[in-house]
C-alpha positions as CSV (number, residue, x, y, z in Angstrom):
1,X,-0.2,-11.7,-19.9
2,X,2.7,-9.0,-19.8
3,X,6.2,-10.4,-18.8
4,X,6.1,-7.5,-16.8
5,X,3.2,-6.1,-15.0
6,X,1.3,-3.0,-14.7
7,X,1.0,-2.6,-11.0
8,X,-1.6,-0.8,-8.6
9,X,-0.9,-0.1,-4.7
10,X,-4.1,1.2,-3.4
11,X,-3.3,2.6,0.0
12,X,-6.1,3.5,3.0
13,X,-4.8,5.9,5.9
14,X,-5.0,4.6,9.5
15,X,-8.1,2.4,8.8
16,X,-9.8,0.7,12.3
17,X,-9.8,-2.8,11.0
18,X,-8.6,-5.4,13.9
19,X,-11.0,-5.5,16.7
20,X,-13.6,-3.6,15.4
21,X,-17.5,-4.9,13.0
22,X,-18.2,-8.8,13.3
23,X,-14.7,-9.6,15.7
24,X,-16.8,-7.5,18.4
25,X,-20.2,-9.1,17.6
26,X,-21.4,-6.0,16.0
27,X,-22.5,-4.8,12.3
28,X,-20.2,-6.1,8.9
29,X,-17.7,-2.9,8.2
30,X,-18.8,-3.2,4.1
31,X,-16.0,-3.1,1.8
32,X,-17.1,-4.9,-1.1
33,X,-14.0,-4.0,-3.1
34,X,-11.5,-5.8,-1.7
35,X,-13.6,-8.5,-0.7
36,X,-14.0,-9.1,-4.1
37,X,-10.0,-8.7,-4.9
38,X,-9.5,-11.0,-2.3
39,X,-11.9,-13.7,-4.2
40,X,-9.2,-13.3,-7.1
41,X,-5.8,-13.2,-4.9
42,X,-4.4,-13.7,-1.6
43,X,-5.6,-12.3,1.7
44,X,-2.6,-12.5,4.5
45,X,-4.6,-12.1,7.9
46,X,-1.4,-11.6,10.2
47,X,-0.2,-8.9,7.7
48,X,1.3,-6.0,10.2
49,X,2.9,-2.5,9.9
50,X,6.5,-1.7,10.7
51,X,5.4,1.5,12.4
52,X,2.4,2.4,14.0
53,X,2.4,6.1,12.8
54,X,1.9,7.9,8.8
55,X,5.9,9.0,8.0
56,X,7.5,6.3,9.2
57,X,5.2,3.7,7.4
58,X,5.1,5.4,4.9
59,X,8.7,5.5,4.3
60,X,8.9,2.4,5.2
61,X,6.9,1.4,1.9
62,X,8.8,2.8,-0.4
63,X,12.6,2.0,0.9
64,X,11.3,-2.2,2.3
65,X,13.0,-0.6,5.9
66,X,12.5,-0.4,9.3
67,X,12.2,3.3,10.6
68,X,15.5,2.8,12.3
69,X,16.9,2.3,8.8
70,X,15.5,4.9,6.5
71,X,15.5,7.5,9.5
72,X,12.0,9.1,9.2
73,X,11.1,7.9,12.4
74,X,8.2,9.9,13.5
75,X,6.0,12.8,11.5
76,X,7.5,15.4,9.5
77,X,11.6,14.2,10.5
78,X,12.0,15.1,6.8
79,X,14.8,13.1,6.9
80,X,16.8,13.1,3.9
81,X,16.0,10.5,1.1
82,X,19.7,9.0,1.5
83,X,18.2,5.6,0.8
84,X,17.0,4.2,-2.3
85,X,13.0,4.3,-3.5
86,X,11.3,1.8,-4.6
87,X,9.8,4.3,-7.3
88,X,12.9,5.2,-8.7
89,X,14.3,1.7,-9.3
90,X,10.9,1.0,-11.0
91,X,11.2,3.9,-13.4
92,X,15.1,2.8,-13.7
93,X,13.8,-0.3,-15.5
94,X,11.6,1.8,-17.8
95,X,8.5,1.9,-15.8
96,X,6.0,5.1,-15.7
97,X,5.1,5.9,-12.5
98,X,1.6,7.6,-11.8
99,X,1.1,8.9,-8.2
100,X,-2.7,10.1,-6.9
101,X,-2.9,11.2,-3.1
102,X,-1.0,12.1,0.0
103,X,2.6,11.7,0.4
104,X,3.2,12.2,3.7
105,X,6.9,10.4,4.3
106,X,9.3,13.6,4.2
107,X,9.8,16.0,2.5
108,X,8.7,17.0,-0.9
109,X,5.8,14.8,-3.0
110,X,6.1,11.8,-5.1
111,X,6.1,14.4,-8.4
112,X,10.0,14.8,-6.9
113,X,10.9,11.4,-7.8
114,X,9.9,10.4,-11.1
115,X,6.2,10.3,-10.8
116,X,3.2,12.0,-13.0
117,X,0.0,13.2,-11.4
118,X,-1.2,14.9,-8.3
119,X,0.1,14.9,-4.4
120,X,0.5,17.2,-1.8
121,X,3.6,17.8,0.5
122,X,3.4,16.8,4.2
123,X,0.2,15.8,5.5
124,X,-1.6,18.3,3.0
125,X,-5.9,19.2,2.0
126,X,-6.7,18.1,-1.1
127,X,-9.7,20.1,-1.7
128,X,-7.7,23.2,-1.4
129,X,-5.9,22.2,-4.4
130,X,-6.2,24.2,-8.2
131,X,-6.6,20.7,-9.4
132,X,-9.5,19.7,-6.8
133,X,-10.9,22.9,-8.0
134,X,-10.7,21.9,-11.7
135,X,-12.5,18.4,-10.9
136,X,-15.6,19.8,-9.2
137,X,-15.6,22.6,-12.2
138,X,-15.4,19.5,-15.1
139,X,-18.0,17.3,-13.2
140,X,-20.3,19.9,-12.8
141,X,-20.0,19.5,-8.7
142,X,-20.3,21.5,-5.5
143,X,-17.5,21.9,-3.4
144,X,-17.3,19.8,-0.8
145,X,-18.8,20.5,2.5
146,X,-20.2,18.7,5.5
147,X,-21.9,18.9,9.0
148,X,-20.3,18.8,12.0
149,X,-22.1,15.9,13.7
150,X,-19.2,15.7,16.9
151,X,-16.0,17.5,17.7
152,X,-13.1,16.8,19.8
153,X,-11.1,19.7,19.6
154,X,-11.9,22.7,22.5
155,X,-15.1,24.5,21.1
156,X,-12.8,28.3,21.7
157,X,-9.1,26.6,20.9
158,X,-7.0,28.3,18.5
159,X,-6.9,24.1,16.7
160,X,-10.6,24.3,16.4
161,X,-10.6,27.6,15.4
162,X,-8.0,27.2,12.5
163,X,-9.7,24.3,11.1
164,X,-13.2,25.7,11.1
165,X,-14.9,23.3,13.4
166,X,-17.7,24.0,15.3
167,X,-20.3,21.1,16.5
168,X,-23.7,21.3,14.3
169,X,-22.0,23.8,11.5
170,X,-21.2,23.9,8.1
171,X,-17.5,23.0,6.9
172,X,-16.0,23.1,3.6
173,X,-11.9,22.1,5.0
174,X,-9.9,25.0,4.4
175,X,-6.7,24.7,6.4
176,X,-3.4,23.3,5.0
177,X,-3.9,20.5,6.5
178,X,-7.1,18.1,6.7
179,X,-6.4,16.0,9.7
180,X,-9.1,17.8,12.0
181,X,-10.0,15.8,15.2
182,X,-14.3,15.5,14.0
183,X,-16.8,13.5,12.4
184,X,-19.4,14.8,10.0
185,X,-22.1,13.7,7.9
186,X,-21.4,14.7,3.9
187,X,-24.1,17.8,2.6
188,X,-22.7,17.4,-0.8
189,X,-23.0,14.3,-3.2
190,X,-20.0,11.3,-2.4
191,X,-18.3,12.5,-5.6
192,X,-16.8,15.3,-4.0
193,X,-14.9,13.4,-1.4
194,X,-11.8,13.3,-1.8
195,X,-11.5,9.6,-1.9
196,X,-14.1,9.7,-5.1
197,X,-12.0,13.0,-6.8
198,X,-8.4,10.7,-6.2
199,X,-10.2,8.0,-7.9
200,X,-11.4,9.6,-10.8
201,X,-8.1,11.1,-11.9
202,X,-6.2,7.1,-11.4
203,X,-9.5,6.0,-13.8
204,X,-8.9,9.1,-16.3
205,X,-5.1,7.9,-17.1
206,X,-5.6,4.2,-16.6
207,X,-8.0,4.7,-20.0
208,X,-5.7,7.4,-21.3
209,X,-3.0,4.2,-20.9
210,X,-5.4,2.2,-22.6
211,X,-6.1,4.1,-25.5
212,X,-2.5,4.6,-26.4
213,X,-2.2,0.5,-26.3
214,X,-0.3,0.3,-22.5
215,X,3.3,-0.4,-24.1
216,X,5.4,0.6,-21.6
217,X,4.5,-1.0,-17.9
218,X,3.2,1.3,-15.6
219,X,3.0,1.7,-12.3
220,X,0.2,3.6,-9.9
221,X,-0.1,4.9,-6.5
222,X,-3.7,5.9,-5.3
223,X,-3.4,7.0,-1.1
224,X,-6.4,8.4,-0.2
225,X,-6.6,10.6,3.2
226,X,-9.2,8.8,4.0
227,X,-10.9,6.6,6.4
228,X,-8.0,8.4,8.6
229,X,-10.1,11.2,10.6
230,X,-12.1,13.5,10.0
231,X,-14.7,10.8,10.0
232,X,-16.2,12.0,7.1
233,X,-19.1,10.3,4.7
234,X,-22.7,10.8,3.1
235,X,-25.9,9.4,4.7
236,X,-25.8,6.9,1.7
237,X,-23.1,5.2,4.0
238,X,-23.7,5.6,7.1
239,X,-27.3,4.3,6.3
240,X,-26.0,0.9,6.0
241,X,-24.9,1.2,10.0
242,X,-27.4,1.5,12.5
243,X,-24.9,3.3,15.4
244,X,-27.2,1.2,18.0
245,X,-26.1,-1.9,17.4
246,X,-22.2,-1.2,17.8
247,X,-21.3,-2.8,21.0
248,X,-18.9,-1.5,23.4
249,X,-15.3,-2.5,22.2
250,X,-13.3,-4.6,24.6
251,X,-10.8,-2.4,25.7
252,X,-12.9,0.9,25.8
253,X,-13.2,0.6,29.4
254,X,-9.6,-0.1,30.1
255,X,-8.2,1.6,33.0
256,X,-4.7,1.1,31.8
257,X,-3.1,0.1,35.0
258,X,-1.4,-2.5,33.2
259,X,-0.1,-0.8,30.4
260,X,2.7,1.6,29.9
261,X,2.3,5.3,29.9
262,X,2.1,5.8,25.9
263,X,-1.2,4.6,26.1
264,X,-2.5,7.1,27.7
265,X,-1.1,9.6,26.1
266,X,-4.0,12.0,24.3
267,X,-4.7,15.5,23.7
268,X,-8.5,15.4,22.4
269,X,-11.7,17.5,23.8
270,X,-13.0,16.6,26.7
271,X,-11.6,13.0,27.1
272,X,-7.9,14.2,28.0
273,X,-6.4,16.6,30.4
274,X,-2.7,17.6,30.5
275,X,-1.9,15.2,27.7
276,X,-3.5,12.1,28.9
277,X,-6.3,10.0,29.0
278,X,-9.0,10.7,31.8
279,X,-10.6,7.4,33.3
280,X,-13.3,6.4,32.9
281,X,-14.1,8.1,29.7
282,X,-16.5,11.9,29.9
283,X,-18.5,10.7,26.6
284,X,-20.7,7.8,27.2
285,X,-20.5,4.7,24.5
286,X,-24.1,5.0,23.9
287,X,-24.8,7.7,21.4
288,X,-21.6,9.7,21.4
289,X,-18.7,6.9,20.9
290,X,-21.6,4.9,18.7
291,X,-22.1,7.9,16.6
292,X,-18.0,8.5,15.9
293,X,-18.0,4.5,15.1
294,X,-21.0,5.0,12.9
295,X,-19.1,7.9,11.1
296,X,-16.2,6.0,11.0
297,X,-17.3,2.7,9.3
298,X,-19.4,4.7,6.8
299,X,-16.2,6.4,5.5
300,X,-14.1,3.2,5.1
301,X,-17.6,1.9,2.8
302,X,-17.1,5.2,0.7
303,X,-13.5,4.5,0.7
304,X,-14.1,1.1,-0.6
305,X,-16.6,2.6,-3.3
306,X,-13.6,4.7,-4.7
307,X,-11.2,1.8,-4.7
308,X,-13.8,-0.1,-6.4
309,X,-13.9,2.7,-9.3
310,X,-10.1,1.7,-10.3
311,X,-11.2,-2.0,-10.4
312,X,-14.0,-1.7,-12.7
313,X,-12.1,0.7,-14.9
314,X,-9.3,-1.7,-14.8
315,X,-11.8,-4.4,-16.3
316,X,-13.6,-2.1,-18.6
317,X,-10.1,-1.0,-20.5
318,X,-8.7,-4.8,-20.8
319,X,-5.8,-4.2,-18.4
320,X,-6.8,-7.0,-15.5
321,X,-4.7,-9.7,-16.9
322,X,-1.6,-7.6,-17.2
323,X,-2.1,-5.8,-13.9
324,X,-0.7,-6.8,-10.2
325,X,-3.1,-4.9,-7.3
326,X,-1.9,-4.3,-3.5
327,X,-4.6,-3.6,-1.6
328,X,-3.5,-2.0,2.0
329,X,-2.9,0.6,4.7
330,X,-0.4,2.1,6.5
331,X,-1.3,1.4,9.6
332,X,-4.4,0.9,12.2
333,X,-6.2,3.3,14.4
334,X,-7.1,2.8,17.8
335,X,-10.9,5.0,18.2
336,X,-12.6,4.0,21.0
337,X,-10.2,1.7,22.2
338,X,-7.8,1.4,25.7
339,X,-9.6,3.8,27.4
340,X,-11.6,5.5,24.7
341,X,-9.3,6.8,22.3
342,X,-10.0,9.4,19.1
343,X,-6.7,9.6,17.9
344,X,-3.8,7.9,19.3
345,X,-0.3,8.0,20.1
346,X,2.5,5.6,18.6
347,X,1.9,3.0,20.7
348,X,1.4,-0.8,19.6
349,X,-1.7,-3.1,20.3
350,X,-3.0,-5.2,17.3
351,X,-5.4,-2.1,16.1
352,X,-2.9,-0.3,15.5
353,X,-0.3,-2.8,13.9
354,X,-2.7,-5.2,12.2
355,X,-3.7,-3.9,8.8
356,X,-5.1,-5.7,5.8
357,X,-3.1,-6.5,2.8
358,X,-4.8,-8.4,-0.4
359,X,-2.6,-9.0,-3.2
360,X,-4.3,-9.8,-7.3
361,X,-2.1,-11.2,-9.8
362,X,-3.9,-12.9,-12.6
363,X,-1.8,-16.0,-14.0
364,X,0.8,-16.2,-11.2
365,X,-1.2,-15.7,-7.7
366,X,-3.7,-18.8,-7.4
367,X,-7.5,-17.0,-6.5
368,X,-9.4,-17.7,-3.5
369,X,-6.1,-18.0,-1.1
370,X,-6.0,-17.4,2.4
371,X,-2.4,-16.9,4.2
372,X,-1.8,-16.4,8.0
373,X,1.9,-16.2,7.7
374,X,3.5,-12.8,9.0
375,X,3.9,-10.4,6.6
376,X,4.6,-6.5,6.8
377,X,4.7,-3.5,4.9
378,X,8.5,-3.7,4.9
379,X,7.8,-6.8,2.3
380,X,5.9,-4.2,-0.4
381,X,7.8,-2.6,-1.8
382,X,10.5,-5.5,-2.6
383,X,6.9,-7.0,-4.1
384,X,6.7,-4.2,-6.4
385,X,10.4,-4.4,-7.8
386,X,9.8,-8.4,-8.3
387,X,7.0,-8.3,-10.0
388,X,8.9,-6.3,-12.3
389,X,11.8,-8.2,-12.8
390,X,14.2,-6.1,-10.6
391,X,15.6,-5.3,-7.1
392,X,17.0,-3.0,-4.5
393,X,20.7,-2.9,-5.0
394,X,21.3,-2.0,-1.2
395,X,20.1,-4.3,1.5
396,X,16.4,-4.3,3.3
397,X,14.9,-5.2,6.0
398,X,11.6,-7.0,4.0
399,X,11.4,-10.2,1.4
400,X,9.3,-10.1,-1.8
401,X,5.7,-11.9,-1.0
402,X,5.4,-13.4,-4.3
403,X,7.3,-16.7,-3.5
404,X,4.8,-17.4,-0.6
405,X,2.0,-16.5,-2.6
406,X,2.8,-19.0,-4.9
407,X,3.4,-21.6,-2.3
408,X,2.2,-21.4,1.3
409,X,4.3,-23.9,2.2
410,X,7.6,-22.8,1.6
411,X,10.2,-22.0,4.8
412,X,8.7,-18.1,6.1
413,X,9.8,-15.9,9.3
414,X,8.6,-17.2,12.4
415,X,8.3,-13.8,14.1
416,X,8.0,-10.5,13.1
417,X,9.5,-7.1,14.6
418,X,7.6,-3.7,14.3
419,X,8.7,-0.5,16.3
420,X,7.8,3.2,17.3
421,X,9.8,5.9,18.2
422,X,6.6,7.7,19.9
423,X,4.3,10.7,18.4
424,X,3.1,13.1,20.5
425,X,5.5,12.0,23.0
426,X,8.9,10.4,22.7
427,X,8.9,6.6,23.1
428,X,11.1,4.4,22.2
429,X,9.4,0.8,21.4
430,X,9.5,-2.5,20.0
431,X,7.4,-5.6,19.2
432,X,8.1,-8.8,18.6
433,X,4.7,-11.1,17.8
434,X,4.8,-15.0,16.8
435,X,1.8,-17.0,16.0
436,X,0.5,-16.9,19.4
437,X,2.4,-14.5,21.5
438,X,3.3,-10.9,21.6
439,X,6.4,-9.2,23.6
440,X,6.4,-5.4,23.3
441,X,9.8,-3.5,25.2
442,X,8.7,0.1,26.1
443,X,12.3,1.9,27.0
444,X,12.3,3.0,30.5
445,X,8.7,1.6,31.2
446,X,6.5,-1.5,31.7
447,X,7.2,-4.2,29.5
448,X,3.8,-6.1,27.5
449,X,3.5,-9.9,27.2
450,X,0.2,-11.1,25.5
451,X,-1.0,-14.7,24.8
452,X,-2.9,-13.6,21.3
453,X,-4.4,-16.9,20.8
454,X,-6.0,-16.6,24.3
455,X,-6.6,-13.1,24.9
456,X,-7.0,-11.6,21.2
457,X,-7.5,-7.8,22.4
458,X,-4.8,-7.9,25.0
459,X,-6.8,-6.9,28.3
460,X,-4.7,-8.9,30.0
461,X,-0.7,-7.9,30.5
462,X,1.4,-10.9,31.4
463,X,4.4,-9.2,31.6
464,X,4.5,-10.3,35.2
465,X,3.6,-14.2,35.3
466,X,5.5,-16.4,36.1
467,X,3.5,-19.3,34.3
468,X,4.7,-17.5,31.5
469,X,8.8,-16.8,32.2
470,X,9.9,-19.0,29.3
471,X,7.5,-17.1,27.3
472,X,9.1,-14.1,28.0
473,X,12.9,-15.3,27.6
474,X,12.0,-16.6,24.2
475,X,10.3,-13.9,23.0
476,X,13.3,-11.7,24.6
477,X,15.3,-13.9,22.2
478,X,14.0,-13.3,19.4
479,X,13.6,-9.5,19.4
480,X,17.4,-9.3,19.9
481,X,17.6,-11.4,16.7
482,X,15.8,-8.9,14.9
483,X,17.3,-5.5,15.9
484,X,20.9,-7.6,15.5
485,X,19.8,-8.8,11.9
486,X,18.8,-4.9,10.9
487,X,21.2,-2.9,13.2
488,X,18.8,-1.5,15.1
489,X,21.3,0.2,17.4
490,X,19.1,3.2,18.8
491,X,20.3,5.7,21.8
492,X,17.6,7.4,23.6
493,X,19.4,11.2,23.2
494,X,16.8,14.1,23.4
495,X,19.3,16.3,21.5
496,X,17.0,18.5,19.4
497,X,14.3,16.6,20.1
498,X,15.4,13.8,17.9
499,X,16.8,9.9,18.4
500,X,19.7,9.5,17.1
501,X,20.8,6.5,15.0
502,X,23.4,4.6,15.1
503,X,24.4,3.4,11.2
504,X,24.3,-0.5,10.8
505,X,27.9,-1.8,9.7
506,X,27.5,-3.3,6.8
């Protein structure tokens, strides 16, 4: 084993995870792949985001801040990179960085800071690329293209119009961007998804590494757009769900009386009108909302299948042993949820702040663990930079996760903060969760107190209850300790648009 390892971060876009398959009573979500990383590492099944939205987590991940800290607090802030990144410390150590996928946290791509390989600025459409183009060409493949199965964008909008969607047509993506609000069944084979086309180029230059004897460590990012919508997948996928046996989720029929406003906050065809939510929801569960979930788990299996293709080439080239793997996401989604969401707003119940997180480490991280100790993505990328022997030389928010995956029992956090700033609208929020209780502060509107252990999908607001005041003070507590310990010193000012922050006096 190398002193110092190769390391993988394989990261899935706004992935339904918490509340959704067998939690619900309804059919396995199949993702063979990481259950079979998690066989040889460490699953951590209270593992949360720090933000509930792409940017911001996914500056987050690279910097081991809160959004408050790094300043890219909602999509496209393109604040400047005034903090330091994770990937350059790693190549300041002599590590080669290889980067496959979206960038999405600010401006610019990860080829702007000292990595090799392929990604697209802002949100981005891969298969509009030259080298998209060159994959099909060399693999003897169609461009990719799909069928319409459901849309939720206006049939005669100017959105629906730009991106090409039209219920029962054919679609190969062609706007800049591929974050259409749809779902679609694949007419091409899965290879030219763009999950499958990411994969392939991480497999080409891990045996490219291989072949010229791997002596300098390496490091490789593969973010796939996917399972974020478009629901997107062949019927080799979506085979494997039968959409009538996905029951109604918990919350789908939530009225929302007892939540704050940012939960109903939603712009999709026909379920909204003038930016919110309508209740109850137009489309019925049965067939329509089925359908999307159908769509949706079929496209985390494919996914999965890509991810999978960096394992086995992993173990077909000899580099398990001297590679670490991070298996994540950035953050949840919220379909068919609260109402009967598609997309969502910033806004923070579990299934949008839960994500899974599955680390391998042959040789130092014992196989078969299971952790329930909170974790975030704030604690990745100080992961990466111990693996390797180094460190951030400013101060974070997040803590390396190799000393707990070594030993469980060592002294951890107790609680956990993540926050939003809003999305489509502005909102200023924050959580605090514990092992059993959650206390979410909405600025300027109702306040959430959950009993998790009790009420795991958080129909039930006890914001209110007196049973549970010392709940609430503690939990009050606790949240000031953590925006104290990071200077989260926020000021709601709409100047610009923007929040401003307030620097943390170091």
């Amino acid at each position: 084993m190398k002193e110092r390892p190769n390391i993988i971060y394989i990261l899935n876009d706004h992935q339904a995870n918490y509340g959704h398959g067998e939690m619900v009573g309804g059919p396995k979500i199949h993702r063979p792949n990481i259950e079979s990383l998690i066989g040889e590492g460490i699953k951590f099944t209270r593992a949360y985001t720090a933000c509930p939205l792409c940017g911001p987590a996914r500056r987050t991940m690279l910097t081991g801040l809160f959004p408050h800290n790094h300043g890219e607090i909602k999509n496209e802030t393109n604040h400047k990179y005034d903090r330091e990144l994770y990937l350059t410390t790693l190549a300041n150590v002599g590590y080669k960085n290889y980067y496959y996928g979206k960038w999405h946290a600010g401006r610019g791509t990860a080829l702007d800071f000292q990595c090799e390989g392929f990604s697209c600025p802002a949100y981005g459409n891969p298969y509009i690329t030259p080298e998209y183009k060159k994959y099909i060409k060399e693999h003897n493949l169609p461009h990719f293209q799909v069928r319409i199965q459901h849309s939720f964008m206006e049939p005669e909008s100017h959105y629906a119009k730009v991106h090409g969607i039209k219920k029962g047509h054919l679609l190969s993506p062609s706007f800049v961007t591929l974050s259409s609000h749809a779902t679609g069944i694949m007419t091409t084979p899965k290879e030219t998804h763009e999950a499958f086309f990411l994969a392939r180029l991480a497999c080409d230059k891990l045996r490219e590494l291989a072949e010229e004897g791997n002596k300098t460590p390496f490091h490789m990012r593969i973010d796939f757009w996917g399972p974020h919508q478009p629901y997107f997948a062949t019927q080799e996928y979506l085979d494997l769900y039968n959409y009538k046996n996905i029951p109604e989720l918990p919350s789908f029929n939530d009225n929302l009386e007892s939540k704050p406003n940012i939960y109903k906050s939603n712009h999709d065809y026909p379920i909204s009108k003038n930016g919110e939510l309508i209740y109850p929801n137009p489309l019925p569960w049965e067939d329509v909302w089925q359908k999307v979930l159908a769509l949706n788990y079929a496209q985390q299996t494919l996914v999965d299948a890509a991810g999978g293709m960096v394992l086995d080439t992993l173990e077909e080239v000899g580099l398990t042993e001297d590679t670490l793997i991070i298996w994540s996401l950035d953050h949840g989604d919220s379909v068919g949820s609260y109402g009967g969401h598609f997309d969502k707003d910033a806004f923070m119940p579990e299934v949008m702040v839960r994500i899974p997180m599955v680390i391998r480490y042959p040789g130092v991280i014992p196989a078969g663990q299971v952790c329930d100790k909170l974790v975030s993505n704030i604690d990745l990328a100080p992961t990466f930079l111990d693996a390797a022997g180094t460190s951030f030389n400013e101060t974070i928010d997040g803590q390396s996760l190799l000393p707990l995956c070594r030993q469980q029992d060592l002294e951890w956090r107790e609680d956990l903060m993540c926050e939003t700033h809003g999305h489509y609208i502005n909102h200023l929020g924050r959580l605090v969760v514990t092992d059993r209780y959650k206390y979410v502060w909405n600025d300027g509107d109702m306040d959430e107190l959950y009993d998790l252990k009790e009420d795991p999908f958080e129909l039930k607001n006890l914001i209110s209850s007196t049973e549970y005041a010392n709940v609430l003070t503690d939990m009050k507590t606790r949240l000031a300790k953590w925006r104290q310990k990071t200077g989260d010193v926020v000021t709601k000012d709409m100047i610009r648009g923007k929040w401003l922050r307030i620097p943390k006096n170091k």
